[in-house]
C-alpha positions as a Markdown table, in Angstrom:
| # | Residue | x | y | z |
|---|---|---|---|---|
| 1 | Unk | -107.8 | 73.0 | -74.7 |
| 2 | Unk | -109.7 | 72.5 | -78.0 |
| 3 | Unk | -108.2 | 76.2 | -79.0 |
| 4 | Unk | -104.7 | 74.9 | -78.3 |
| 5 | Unk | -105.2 | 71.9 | -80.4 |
| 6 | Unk | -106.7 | 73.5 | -83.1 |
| 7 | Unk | -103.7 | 76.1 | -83.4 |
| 8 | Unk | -101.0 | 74.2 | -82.2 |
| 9 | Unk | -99.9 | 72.9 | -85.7 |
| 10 | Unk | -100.0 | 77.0 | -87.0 |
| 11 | Unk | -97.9 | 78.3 | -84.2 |
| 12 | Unk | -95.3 | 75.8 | -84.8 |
| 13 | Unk | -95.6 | 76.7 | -88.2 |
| 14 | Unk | -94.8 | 80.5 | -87.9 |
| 15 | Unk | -91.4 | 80.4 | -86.3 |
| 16 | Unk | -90.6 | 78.0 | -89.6 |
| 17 | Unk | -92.3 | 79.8 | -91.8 |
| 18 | Unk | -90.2 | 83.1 | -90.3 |
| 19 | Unk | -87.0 | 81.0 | -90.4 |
| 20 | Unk | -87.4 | 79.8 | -94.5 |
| 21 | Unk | -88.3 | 83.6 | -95.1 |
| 22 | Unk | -85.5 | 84.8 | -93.2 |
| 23 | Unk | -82.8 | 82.5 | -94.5 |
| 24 | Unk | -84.1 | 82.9 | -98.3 |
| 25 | Unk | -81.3 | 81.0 | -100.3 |
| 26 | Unk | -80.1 | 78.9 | -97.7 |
| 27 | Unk | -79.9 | 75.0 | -98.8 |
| 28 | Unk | -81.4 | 73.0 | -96.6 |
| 29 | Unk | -82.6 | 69.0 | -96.8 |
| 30 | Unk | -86.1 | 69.5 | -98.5 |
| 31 | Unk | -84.3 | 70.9 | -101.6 |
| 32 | Unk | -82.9 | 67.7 | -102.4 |
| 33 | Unk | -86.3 | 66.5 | -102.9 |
| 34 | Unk | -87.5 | 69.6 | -104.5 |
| 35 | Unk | -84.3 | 69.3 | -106.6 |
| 36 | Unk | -85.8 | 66.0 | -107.8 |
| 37 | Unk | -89.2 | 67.1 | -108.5 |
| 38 | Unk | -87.8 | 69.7 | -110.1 |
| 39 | Unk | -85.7 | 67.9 | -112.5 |
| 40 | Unk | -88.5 | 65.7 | -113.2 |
| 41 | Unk | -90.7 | 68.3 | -114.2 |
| 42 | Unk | -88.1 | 68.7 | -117.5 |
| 43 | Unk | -89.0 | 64.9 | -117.9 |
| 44 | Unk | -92.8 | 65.6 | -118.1 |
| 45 | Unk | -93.1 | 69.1 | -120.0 |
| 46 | Unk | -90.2 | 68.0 | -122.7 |
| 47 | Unk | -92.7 | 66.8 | -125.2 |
| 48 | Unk | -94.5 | 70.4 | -125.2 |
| 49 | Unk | -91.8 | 71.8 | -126.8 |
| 50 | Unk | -88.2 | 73.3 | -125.5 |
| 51 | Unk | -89.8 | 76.8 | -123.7 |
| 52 | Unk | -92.1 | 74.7 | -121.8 |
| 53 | Unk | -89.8 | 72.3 | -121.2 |
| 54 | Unk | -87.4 | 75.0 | -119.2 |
| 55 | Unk | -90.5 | 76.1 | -117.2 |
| 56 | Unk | -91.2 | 72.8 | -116.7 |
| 57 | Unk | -89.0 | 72.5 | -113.2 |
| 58 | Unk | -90.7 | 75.6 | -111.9 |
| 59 | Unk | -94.3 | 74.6 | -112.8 |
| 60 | Unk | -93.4 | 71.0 | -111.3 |
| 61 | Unk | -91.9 | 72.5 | -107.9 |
| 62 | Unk | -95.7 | 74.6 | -107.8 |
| 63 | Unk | -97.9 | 71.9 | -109.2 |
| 64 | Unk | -97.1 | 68.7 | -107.3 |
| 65 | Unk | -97.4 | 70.6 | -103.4 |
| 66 | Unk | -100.3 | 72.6 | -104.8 |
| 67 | Unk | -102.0 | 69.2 | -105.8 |
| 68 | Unk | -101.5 | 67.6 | -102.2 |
| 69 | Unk | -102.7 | 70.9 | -100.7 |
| 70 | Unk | -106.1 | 70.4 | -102.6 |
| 71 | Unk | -106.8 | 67.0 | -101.6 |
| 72 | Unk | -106.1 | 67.5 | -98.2 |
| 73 | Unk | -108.6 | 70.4 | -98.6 |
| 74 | Unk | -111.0 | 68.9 | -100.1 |
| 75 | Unk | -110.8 | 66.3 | -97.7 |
| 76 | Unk | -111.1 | 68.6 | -94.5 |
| 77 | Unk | -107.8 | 67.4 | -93.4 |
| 78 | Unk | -106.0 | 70.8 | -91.9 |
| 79 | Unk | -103.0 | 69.3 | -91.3 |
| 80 | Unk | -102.1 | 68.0 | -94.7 |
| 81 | Unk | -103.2 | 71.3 | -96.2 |
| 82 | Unk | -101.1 | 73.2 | -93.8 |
| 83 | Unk | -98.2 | 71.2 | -94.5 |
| 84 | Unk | -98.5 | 71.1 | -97.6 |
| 85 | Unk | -98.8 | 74.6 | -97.7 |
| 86 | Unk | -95.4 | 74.8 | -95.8 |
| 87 | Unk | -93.6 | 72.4 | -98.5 |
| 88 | Unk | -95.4 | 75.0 | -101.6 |
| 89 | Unk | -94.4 | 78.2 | -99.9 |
| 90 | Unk | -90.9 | 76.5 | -99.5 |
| 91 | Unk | -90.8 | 75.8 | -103.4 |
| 92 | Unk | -92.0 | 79.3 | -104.4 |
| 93 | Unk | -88.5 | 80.6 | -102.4 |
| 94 | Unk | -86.5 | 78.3 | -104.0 |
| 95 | Unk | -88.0 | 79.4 | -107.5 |
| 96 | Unk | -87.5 | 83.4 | -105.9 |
| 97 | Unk | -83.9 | 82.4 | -105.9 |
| 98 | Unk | -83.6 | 81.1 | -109.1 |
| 99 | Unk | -85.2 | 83.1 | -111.2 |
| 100 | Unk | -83.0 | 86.5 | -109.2 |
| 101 | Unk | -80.2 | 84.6 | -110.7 |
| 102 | Unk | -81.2 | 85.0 | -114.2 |
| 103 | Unk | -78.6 | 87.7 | -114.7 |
| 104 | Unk | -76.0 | 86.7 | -113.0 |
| 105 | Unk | -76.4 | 82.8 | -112.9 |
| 106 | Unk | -74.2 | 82.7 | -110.1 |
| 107 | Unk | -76.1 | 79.6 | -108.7 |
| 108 | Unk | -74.4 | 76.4 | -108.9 |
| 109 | Unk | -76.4 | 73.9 | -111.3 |
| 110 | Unk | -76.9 | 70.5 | -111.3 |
| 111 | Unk | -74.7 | 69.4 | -115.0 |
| 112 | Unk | -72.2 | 72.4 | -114.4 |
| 113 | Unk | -71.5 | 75.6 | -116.7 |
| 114 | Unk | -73.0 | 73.0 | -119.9 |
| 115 | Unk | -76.7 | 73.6 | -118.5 |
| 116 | Unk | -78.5 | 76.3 | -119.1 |
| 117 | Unk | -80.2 | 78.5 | -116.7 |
| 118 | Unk | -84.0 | 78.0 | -117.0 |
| 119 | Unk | -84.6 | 81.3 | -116.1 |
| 120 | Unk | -82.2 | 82.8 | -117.7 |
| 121 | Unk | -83.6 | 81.4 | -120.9 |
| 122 | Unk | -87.0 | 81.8 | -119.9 |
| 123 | Unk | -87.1 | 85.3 | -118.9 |
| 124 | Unk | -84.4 | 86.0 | -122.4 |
| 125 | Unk | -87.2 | 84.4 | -124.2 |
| 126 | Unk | -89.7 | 86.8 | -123.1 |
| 127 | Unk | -87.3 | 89.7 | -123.5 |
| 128 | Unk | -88.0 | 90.6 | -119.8 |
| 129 | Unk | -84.3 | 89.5 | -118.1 |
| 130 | Unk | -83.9 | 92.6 | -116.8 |
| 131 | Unk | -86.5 | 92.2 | -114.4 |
| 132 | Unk | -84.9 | 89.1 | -113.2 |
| 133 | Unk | -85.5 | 90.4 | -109.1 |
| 134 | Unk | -88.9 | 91.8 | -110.2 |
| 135 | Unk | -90.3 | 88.2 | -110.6 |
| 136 | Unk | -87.8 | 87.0 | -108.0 |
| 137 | Unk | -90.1 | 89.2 | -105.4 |
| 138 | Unk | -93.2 | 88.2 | -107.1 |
| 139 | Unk | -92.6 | 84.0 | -105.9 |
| 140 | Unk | -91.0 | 85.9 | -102.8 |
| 141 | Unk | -94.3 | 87.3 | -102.1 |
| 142 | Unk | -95.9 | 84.4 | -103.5 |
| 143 | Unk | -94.4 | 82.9 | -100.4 |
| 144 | Unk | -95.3 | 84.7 | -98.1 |
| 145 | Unk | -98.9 | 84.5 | -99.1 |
| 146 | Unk | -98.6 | 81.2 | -98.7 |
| 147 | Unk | -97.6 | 80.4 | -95.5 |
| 148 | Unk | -100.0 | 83.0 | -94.2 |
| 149 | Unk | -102.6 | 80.5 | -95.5 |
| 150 | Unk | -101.4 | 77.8 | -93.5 |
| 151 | Unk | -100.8 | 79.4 | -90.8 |
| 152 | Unk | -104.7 | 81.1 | -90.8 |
| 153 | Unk | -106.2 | 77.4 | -92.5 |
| 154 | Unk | -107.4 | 76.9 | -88.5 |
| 155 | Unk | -110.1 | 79.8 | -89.4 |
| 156 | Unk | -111.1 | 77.7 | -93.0 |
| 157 | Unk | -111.1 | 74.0 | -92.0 |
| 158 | Unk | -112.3 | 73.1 | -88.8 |
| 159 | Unk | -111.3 | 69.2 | -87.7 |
């Protein structure tokens, strides 16, 4: 029995976890609030100057779950980590999307054709557009990293 409890909240994580991978792209209701924190991470990082200020949705989406994550883990609390694991792992597809789209910027954007793609002008800035699906595998396979960790966290934090 305490097996079961201990790993119950990881195997109902892994068919999710499977499902985001699987349907990579797909919109689903989290993004509204990622879309949010997003946005509001070009709010914070504006006064460090316009390149930071495009990043600045990305790093939001990966700092603010990244953040919970730590203080559930340094509060022993496995379930907060693994969900907030989840939420991160969640985020860093989102961001795989987005920055594949540098290219192309085929992705609808919140403001129309008058906003520019962050990734598109991020990866221009760096002179490294063409490898647009290159760094959209890299948060692909941040991903999956990520929701390996909370799937395993039952091995780290014992509650």
């Amino acid at each position: 029995m305490a097996f079961i409890k201990r790993w119950l909240l990881s195997i109902i994580l892994l068919p999710v976890c499977l499902y985001l991978l699987s349907s990579r792209g797909d919109y689903s209701w989290i993004d509204n609030a990622d879309l949010v924190i997003h946005e509001a991470g070009h709010f914070f990082f504006s006064p460090f100057g316009h390149f930071v200020y495009m990043c600045g949705g990305t790093i939001m989406q990966i700092f603010l779950p990244s953040l919970i994550a730590w203080f559930f883990f340094r509060n022993y609390y496995k379930t907060g980590v693994q969900i907030s694991l989840l939420w991160l792992g969640q985020n860093l597809i989102n961001i795989s999307v987005y920055a594949a789209d540098a290219r192309t910027q085929s992705l609808p954007l919140l403001g129309g054709n008058s906003v520019h793609h962050d990734w598109n002008y991020i990866l221009s800035s760096l002179n490294m557009l063409d490898l647009d699906t290159q760094v959209g595998y890299f948060f692909f396979g941040g991903a999956i990293i990520i929701f390996t960790a909370a799937i395993l966290m039952p091995f780290i934090i014992r509650e």
